[in-house]
C-alpha positions in Angstrom: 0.0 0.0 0.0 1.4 3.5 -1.2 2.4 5.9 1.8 0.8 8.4 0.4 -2.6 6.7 0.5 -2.1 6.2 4.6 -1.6 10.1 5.0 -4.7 11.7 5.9 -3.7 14.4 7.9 -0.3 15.8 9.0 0.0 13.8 12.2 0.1 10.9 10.3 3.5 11.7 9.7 4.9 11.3 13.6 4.7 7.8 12.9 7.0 7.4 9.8 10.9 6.3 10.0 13.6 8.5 8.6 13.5 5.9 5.7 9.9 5.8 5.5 10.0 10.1 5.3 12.5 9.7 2.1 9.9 6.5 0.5 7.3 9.3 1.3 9.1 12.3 -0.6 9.8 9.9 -3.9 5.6 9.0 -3.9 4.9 12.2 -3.5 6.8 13.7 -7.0 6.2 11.0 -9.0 2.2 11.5 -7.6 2.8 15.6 -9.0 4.4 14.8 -12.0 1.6 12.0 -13.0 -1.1 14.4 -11.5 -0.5 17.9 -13.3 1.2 16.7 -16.3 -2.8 16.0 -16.9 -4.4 19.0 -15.8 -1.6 21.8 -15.8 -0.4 23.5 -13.0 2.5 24.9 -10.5 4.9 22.4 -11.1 8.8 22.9 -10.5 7.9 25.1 -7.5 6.3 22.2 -5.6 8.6 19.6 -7.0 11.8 21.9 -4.4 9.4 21.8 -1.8 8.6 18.5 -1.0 11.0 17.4 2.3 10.5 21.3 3.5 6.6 20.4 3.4 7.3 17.2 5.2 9.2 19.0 8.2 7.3 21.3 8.3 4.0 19.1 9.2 6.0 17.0 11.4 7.5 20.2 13.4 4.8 22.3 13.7 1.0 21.4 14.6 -1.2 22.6 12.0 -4.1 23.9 11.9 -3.5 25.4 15.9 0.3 26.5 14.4 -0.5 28.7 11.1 1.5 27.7 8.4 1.4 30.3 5.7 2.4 30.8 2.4 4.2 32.8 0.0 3.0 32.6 -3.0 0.7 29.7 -2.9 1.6 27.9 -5.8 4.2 26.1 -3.5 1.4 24.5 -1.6 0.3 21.6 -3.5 2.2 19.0 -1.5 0.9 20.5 1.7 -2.8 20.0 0.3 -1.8 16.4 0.2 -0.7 16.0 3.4 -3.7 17.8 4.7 -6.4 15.6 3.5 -6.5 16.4 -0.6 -5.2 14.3 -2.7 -8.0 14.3 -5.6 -5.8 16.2 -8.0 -8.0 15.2 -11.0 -9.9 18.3 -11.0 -7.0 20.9 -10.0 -7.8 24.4 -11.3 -11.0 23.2 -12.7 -14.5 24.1 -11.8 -15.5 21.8 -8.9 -12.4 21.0 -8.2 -8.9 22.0 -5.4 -7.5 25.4 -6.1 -4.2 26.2 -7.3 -3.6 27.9 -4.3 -4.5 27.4 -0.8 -8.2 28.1 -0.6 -10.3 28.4 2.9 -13.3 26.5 1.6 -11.1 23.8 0.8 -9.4 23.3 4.2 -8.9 23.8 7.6 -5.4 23.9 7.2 -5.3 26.9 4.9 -4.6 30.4 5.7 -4.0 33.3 3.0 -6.1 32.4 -0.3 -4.1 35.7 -2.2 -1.6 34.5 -4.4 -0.1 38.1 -4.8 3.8 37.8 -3.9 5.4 39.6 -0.9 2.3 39.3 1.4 3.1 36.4 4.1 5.2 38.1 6.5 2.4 41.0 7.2 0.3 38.3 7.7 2.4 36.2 9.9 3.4 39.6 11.8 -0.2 40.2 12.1 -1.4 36.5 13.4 1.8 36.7 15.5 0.8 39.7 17.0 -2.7 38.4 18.0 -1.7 35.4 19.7 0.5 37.7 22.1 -2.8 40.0 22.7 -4.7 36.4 23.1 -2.4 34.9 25.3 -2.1 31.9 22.8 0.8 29.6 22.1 0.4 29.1 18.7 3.2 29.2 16.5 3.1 31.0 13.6 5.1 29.5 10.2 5.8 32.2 7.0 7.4 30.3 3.9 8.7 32.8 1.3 10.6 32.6 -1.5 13.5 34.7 -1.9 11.6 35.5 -5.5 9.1 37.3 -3.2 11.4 38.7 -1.0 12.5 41.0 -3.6 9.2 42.7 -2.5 9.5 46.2 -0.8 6.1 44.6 1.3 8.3 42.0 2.8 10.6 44.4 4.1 8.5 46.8 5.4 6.7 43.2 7.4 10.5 42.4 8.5 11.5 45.7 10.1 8.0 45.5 12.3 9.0 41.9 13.3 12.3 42.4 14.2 10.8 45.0 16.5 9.3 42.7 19.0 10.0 39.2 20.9 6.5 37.6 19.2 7.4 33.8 18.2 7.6 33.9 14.6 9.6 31.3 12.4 10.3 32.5 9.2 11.1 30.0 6.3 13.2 31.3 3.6 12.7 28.8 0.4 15.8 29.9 -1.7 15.9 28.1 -5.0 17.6 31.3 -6.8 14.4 31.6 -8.7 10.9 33.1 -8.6 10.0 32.3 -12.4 13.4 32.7 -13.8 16.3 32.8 -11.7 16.2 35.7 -8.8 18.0 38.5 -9.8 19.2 41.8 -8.0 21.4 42.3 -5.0 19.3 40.4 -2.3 20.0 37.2 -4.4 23.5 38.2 -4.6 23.7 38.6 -0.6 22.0 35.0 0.1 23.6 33.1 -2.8 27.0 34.2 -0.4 25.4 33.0 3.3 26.9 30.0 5.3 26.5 29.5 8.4 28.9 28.4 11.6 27.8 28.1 15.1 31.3 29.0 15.5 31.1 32.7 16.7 28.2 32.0 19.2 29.8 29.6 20.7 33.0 31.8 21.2 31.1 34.7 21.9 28.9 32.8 25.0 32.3 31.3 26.5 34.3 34.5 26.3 31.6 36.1 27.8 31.0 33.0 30.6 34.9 33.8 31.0 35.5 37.5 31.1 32.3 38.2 33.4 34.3 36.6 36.2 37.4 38.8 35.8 37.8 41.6 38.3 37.7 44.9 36.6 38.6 44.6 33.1 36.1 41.7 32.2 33.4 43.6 31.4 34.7 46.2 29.3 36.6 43.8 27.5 33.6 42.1 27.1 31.4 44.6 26.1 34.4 45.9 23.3 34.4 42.6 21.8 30.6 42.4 21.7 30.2 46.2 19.7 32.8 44.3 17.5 30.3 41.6 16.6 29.5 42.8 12.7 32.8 42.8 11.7 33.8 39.6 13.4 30.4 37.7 12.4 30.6 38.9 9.3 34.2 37.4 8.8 33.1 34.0 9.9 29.8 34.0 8.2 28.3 36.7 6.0 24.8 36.8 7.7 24.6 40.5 9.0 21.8 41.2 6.9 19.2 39.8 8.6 21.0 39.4 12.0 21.1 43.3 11.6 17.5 43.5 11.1 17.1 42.1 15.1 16.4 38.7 13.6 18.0 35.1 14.4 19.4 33.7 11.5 19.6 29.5 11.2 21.1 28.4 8.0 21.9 27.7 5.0 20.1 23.9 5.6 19.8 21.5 2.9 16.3 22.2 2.0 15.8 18.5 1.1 17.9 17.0 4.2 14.7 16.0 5.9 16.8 15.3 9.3 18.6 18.3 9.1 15.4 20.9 8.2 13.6 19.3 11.2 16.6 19.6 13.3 16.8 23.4 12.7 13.0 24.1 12.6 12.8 22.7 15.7 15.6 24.9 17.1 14.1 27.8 15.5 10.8 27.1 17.5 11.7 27.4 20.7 13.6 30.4 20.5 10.4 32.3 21.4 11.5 35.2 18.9 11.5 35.8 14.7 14.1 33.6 13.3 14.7 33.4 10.0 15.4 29.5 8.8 16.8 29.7 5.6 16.7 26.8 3.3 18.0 25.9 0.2 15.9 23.7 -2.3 16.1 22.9 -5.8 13.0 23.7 -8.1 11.9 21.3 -10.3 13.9 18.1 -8.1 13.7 14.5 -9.0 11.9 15.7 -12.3 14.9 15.7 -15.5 12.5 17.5 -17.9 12.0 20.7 -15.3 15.7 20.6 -14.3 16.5 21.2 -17.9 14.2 23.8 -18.4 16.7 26.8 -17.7 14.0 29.1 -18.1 11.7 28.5 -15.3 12.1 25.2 -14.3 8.3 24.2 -15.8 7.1 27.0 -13.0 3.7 26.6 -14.3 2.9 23.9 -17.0 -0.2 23.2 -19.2 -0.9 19.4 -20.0 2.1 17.7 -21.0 3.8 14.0 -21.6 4.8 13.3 -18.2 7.9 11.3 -19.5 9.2 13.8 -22.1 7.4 17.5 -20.6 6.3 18.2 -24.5 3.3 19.5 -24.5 0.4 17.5 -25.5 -0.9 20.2 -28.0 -0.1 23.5 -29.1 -3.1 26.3 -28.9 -1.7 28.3 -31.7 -0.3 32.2 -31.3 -1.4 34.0 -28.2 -1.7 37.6 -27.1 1.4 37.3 -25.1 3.7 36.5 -28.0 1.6 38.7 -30.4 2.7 41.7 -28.0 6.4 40.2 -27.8 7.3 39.7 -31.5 6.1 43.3 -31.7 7.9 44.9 -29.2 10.8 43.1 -30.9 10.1 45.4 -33.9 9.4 48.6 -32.0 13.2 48.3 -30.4 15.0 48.1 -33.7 12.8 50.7 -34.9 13.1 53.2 -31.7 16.4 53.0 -29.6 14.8 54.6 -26.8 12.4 52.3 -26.6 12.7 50.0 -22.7 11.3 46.9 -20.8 10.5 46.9 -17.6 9.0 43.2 -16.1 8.4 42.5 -12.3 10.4 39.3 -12.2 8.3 37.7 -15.3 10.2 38.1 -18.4 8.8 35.6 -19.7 5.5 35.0 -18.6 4.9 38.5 -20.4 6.4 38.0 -23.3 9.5 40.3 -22.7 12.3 37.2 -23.6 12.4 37.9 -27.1 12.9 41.6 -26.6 15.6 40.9 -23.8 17.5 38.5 -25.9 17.8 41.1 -28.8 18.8 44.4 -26.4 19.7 42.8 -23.1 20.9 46.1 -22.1 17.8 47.6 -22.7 15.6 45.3 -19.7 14.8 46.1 -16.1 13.8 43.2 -14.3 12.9 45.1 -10.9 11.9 41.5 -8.9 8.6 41.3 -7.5 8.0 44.9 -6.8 5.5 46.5 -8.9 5.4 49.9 -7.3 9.2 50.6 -7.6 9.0 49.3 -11.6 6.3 52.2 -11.9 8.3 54.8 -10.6 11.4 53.9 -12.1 9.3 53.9 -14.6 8.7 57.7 -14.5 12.5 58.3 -13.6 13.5 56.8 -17.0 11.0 58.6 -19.1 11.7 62.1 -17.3 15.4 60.8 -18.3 14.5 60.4 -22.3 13.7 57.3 -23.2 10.0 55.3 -23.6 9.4 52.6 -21.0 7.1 49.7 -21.5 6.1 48.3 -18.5 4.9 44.5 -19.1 2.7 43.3 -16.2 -0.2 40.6 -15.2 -3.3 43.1 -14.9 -4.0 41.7 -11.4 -0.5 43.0 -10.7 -1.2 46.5 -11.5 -3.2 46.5 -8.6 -0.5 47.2 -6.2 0.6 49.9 -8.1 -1.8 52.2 -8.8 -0.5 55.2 -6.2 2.6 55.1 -8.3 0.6 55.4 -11.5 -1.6 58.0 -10.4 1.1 59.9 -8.3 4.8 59.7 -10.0 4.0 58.7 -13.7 0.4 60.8 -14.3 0.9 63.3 -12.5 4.2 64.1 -13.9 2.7 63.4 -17.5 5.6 60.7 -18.1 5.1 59.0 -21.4 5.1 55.3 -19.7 3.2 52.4 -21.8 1.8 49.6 -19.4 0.7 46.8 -21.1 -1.5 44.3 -19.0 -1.4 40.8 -19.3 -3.7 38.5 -18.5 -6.7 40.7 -18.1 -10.4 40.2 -17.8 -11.3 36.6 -16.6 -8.4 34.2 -16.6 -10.1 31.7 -15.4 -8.3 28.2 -13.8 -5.7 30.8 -11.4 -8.9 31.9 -9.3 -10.0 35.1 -7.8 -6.6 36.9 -7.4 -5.3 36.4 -10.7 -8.8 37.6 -13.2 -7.9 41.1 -14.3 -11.1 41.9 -13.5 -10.5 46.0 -12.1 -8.1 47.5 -14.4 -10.5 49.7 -16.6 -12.5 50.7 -13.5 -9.3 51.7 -11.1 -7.4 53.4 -13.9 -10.8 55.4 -15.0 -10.2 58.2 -12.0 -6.4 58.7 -13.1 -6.1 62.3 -14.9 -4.8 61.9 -18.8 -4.0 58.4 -18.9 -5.3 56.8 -21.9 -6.0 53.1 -22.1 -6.6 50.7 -25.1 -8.2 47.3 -25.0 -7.5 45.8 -28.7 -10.3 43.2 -29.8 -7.5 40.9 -31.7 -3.9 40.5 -33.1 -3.6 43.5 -35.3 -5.2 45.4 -33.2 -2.4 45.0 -30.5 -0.1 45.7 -32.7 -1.4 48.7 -33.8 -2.4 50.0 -30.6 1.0 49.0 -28.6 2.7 51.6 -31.9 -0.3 54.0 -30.8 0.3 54.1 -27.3 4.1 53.7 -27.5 3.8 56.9 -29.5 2.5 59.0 -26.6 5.4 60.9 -24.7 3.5 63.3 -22.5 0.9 60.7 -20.4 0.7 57.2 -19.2 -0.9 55.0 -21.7 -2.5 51.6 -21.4 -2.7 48.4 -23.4 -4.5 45.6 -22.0 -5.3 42.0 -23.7 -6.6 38.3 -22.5 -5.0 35.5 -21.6 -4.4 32.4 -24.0 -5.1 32.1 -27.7 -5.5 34.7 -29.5 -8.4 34.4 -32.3 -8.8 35.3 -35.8 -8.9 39.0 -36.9 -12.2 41.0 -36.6 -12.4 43.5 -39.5 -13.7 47.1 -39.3 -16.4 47.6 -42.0 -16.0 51.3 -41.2 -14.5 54.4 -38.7 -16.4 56.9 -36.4 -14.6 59.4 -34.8 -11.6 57.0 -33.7 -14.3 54.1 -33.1 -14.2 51.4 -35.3 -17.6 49.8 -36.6 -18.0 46.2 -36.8 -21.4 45.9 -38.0 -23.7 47.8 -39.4 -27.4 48.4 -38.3 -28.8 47.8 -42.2 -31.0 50.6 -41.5 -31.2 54.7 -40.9 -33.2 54.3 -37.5 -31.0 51.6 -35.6 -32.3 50.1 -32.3 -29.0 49.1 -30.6 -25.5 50.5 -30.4 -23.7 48.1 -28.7 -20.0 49.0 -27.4 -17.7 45.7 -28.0 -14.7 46.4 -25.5 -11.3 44.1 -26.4 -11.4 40.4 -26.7 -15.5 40.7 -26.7 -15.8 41.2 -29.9 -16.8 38.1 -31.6 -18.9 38.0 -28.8 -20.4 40.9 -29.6 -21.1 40.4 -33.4 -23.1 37.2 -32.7 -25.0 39.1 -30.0 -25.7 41.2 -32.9 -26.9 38.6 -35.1 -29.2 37.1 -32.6 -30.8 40.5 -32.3 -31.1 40.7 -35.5 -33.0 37.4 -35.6 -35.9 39.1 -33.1 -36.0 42.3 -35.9 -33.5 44.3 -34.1 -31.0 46.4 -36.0 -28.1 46.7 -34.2 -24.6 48.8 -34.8 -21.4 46.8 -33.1 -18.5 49.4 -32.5 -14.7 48.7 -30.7 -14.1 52.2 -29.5 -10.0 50.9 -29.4 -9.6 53.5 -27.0 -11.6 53.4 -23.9 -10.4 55.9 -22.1 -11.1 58.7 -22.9 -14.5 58.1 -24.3 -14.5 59.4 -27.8 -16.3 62.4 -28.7 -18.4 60.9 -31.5 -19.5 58.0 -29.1 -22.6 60.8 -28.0 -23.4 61.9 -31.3 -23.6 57.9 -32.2 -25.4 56.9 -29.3 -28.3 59.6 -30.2 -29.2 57.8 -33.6 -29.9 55.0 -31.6 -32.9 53.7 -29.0 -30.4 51.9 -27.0 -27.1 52.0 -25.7 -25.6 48.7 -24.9 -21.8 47.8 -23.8 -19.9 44.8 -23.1 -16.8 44.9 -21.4 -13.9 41.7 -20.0 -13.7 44.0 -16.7 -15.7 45.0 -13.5 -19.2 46.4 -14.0 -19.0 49.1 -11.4 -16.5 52.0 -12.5 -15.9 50.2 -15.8 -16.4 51.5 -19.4 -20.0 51.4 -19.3 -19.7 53.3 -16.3 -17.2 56.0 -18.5 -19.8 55.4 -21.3 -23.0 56.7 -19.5 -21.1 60.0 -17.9 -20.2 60.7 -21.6 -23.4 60.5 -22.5 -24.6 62.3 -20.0 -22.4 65.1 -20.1 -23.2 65.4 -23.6 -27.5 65.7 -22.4 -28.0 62.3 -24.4 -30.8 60.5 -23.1 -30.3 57.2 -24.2 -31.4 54.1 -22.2 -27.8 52.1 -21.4 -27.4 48.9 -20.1 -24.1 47.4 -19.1 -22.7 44.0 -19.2 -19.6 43.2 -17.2 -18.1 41.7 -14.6 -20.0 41.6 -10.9 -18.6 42.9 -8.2 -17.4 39.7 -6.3 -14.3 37.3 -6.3 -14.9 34.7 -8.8 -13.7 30.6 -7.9 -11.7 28.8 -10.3 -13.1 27.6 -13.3 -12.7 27.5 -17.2 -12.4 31.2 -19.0 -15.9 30.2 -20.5 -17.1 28.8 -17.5 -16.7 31.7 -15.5 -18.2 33.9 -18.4 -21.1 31.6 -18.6 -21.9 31.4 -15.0 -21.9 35.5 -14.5 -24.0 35.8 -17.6 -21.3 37.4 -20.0 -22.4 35.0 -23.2 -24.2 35.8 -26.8 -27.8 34.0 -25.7 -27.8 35.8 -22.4 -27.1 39.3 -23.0 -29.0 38.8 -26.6 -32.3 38.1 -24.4 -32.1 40.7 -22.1 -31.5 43.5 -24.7 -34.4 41.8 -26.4 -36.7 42.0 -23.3 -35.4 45.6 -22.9 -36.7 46.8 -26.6 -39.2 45.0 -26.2 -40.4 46.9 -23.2 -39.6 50.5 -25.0 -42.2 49.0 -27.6 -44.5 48.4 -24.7 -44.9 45.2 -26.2 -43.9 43.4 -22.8 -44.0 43.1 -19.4 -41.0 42.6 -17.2 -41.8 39.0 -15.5 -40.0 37.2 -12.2 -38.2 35.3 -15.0 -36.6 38.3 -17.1 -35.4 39.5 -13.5 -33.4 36.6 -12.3 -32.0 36.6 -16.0 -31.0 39.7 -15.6 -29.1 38.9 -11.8 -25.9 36.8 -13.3 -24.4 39.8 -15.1 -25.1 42.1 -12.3 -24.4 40.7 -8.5 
């Protein structure tokens, strides 16, 4: 009988031999290889983590200790040793998270798989259980990816301030997605540690505290020499500076040797910092070889050979990439700038050609926007490449140092609108609503290929204001052709007629969407007018004028419904005195659970049928041909709460 299949909870592990611990570790990476080369996933990350896991369940007593994480797409062989170990639906609707997930388990703490979070958490939790008189222990596992994060170090100078019990677990594998760059990496690639000067330091001080007179002094000379002297034998000072207890370097897959200093670390009744080194993508040859990320995050593949199983064609990532290839052989002042993703965004291409020419600023989104503003105050363009959910944490810096000082920065956002299978932090779901209230930024959302490339040269082309291009995740599809131009607007479809019923605003990847929403109208006898305004923000001035010749204004946007485009839509019109009924389709205002892209979509009522019948019912009713029923309202609730 597998070990695995015994291992139902972490306690089960107190009963398991050294050998048994190391029969356990194999089981459990050949059980993630089979298991997410068939659904996709967090792979290499969770492949380094497996004997850290392992100690850590058999140390600490979770769920009474928190163990937290940082990010969570290290926590898939902690799910299976905490009761989950039904993979076969991972990242799917119905099925475990990616990431830990509070519905899921007990056993799970912080569901936001945004980087650089854990140790405000752990300080927080830590600081509790001193106000609540609880001995719980409290457990933060970061990478040293994530600790490249300015919120990390803001967490570590509050917890070195304070004698709260607070284990901190440093997962070093020299790699976030691609290997860890800056001068933090630097610093703990050089670490070793020695027990050496503690035990020198305690025996001098055992012997000199007994010596009349000049003991003391002596002592305290030597002790006010400790930097210099530490820092000889072993090169820790950084955190040990900080007021923190440093354990380490330990073999982060010595099993013996990680419980050995865990254990040490809690019952030191202060923050120590254990720092571990592991190896992403271990015991698996196919990640190990894989010098970009170490298969990081994997779709379906062979689990023998790591080839992917099939190929979804060009996607919006690459699209952007090839072009920004172009645009730097075309412009020399043309910049990258990527929060520790190169190549998740697409930037590898561009970095290979003008290696000089990339900023890879770690996981720290705030500083890459106002470095951002520094290099474009200092004469060149910066694109700033970045998961839309990431742009989140930087809006102050948008608004603040690049808007305000009308710096020419592009952002491109990645990933935006619903994503889908990553869950609620990762959908780029705010974007168009948070960057509506900043002053002169202008933001594009292209509906296919061409249109990025068009629009990146557009917004690239801007030197005086932030400017915005934001696309979906996965394949990209065919081209959508304008059929005509209005004001900036392209139209997509024409109403057929010289007294239209609809306008309906297609925004982004919507717009095939959008055209059959059209044709189902048009089915019922209403004439409908489908235009991409290309440029959402600011509303274009013939968008009023438009709306006028119509009875209805309808828009449909990949983004929140509350402060979205719609949102912009109906001030313009307003503004403008048009009195045009508007409906908007969008996003609800709640966290969505994992699921397919058109899943998700379906289930919040963003899909042809459903927006097609409720802009039916709503002529319909202008008509006074039809009561609103019980039905039409609940129809009416997916797209809207």
């Amino acid at each position: 009988m597998p070990l695995l299949t015994r291992i139902t909870g972490p306690r089960d592990l107190d009963r398991l031999s050294p050998e048994e611990l190391g029969e356990l570790a194999q089981e459990i990476r050949t059980f993630l290889v089979d298991a997410v080369s068939k659904t996709g996933g967090h792979l290499g990350p969770n492949l380094g983590v497996v004997e850290l896991t392992l100690a850590l369940h058999r140390v600490f007593d979770s769920p009474k200790d928190k163990v937290l994480w940082d990010t969570g797409h290290q926590s898939y062989v902690h799910k299976l040793l905490t009761g989950r170990q039904d993979f076969s639906r991972l990242k799917m609707k119905g099925g475990l998270s990616g990431y830990p997930a509070q519905a899921e388990s007990e056993h799970d703490v912080i569901e936001n798989s945004h980087a650089s979070t854990v140790l405000g958490w752990a300080d927080g939790i830590a600081k509790a259980n001193q106000l609540r008189k609880r001995d719980d222990h409290v457990v933060a596992v970061i990478g040293d990816g994530a600790l490249t994060g300015g919120m990390a170090w803001e967490a570590l100078n509050n917890i070195a301030d304070g004698d709260r019990p607070l284990v901190i677990v440093v997962n070093d594998n020299e790699r976030s997605y691609a290997p860890t760059i800056g001068g933090l990496a630097n610093h703990l690639a050089t670490l070793r540690t020695t027990d050496g000067y503690e035990r020198f330091l305690a025996r001098t001080k055992e012997v000199l505290e007994r010596t009349p007179v000049v003991g003391r002094p002596l002592y305290d000379t030597l002790h006010g020499a400790k930097k210099g002297l530490k820092d000889f034998i072993a090169p820790q000072g950084m955190f040990e500076d900080l007021g923190l207890k440093y354990v380490g370097p330990i073999d982060g897959h010595d099993i013996e040797a990680l419980e050995s200093a865990l254990t040490r670390a809690k019952r030191f009744g202060g923050p120590v910092i254990v720092h571990c080194l592991t190896e992403k993508g271990r015991g698996y040859q196919p990640a190990l070889a894989d010098e970009a990320d170490r298969f990081h995050a994997v779709g379906k593949i062979h689990p023998d050979t790591g080839l992917p199983i099939a190929s979804s064609g060009a996607d919006w990532t690459s699209v952007f990439g090839e072009e920004m290839v172009k645009l730097g052989e075309e412009r020399e002042d043309i910049v990258a700038i990527t929060a520790a993703m190169l190549q998740p965004v697409g930037l590898d291409r561009f970095a290979k050609r003008f290696p000089e020419r990339v900023y890879d600023v770690g996981i720290a989104e705030q500083h890459g926007a106002v470095s951002a503003a520094g290099l474009a105050h200092g004469g060149v363009h910066p694109v700033f490449a970045v998961y839309a959910t990431f742009l989140n944490r930087a809006f102050d810096q948008v608004l603040m140092d690049v808007a305000l000082h009308k710096c020419g920065v592009t952002f491109v956002l990645d990933r935006a609108g619903v994503t889908g299978t990553d869950g609620a932090s990762h959908n780029g779901m705010w974007d168009m609503s948070i960057l509506q209230v900043v002053p002169g930024l202008r933001l594009a959302a292209p509906r296919d290929a061409d249109q990025v490339r068009a629009q990146l040269r557009e917004a690239v082309a801007v030197d005086d204001a932030p400017t915005v291009v934001r696309f979906s995740k996965g394949a990209v599809g065919p081209a959508v052709p304008a059929v005509g131009r209005v004001g900036g607007m392209d139209v997509l479809r024409e109403p057929g007629t010289d007294s239209p019923d609809v306008l309906l605003v297609s925004v982004g990847a919507l717009a095939p969407m959008c055209l059959e929403v059209a044709e189902l109208l048009n089915k019922q006898g209403i004439s409908t007018t489908v235009v991409d305004p290309r440029w959402v923000k600011p509303v274009d001035e013939a968008m009023a004028p438009l709306a006028e010749r119509h009875r209805v204004v309808v828009t449909v946007e990949d983004n929140s419904r509350v402060g979205g485009v719609g949102s912009a839509v109906a001030q313009a019109l307003r503004d403008a005195g048009v009195d045009v009924p508007l409906r908007d389709f969008g996003i609800p205002p709640r966290f969505l659970d994992h699921a397919s892209r058109a899943e998700v979509l379906a289930e919040i009522g963003l899909t042809a049928p459903d927006i097609a019948r409720q802009v039916t019912g709503l002529v319909a009713r202008l008509d006074g041909r039809y009561e609103r029923t019980a039905a039409d309202v609940d129809a009416v609730e997916p797209a809207r709460d």
